[in-house]
N, C-alpha and C positions, 0 to 999 in steps of 0.2 A: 628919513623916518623921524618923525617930530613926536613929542610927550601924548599928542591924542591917541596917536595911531597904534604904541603901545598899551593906550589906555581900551581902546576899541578890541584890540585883540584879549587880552587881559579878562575885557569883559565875556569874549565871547568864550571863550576858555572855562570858564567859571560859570557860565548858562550850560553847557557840556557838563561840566564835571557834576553836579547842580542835577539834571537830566537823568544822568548814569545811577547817580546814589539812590535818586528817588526809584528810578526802575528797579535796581538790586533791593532795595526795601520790601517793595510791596511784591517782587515777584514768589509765585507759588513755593520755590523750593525754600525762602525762607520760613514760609509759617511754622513749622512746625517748631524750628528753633526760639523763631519768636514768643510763642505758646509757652515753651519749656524757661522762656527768660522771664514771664510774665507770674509763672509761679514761684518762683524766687524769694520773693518777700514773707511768703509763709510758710515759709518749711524751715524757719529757724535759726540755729548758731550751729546744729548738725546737719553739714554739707555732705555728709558721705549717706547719707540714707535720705537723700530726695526721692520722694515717687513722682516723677512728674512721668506724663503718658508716655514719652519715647522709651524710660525706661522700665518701665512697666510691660512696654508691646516687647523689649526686646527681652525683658525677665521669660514672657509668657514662650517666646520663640526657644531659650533656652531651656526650657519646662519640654517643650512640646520634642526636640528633638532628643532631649533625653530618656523621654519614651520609645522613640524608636530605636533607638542604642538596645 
């Protein structure tokens, strides 16, 4: 096995890995996390009172079941 042939596989290792990231990126289950990273910038130096939508759907879900309690 000669410098190319490590060179060759190297490459093709990294057109894979390359493949994979891009797939995990744009797959559906990340939007929403992405969404939630994308508001980031304006919500300030106060991290503990972000309203971004995940935590708003899940304020609303804890709102709703404590109605039926």
């Amino acid at each position: 096995m000669d410098i190319n042939t490590l060179r060759g596989i190297m490459t093709g290792l990294l057109i894979v890995v390359f493949i994979a990231l891009f797939i995990w990126a744009y797959s559906k289950k990340r939007h929403d996390d992405f969404n939630e990273a994308a508001l980031l910038p304006f919500t300030g130096d106060d991290l503990d009172n972000i309203s971004t939508p995940k935590k708003m759907e899940k304020a609303q879900n804890n709102k709703f079941q404590g109605d039926k309690l």
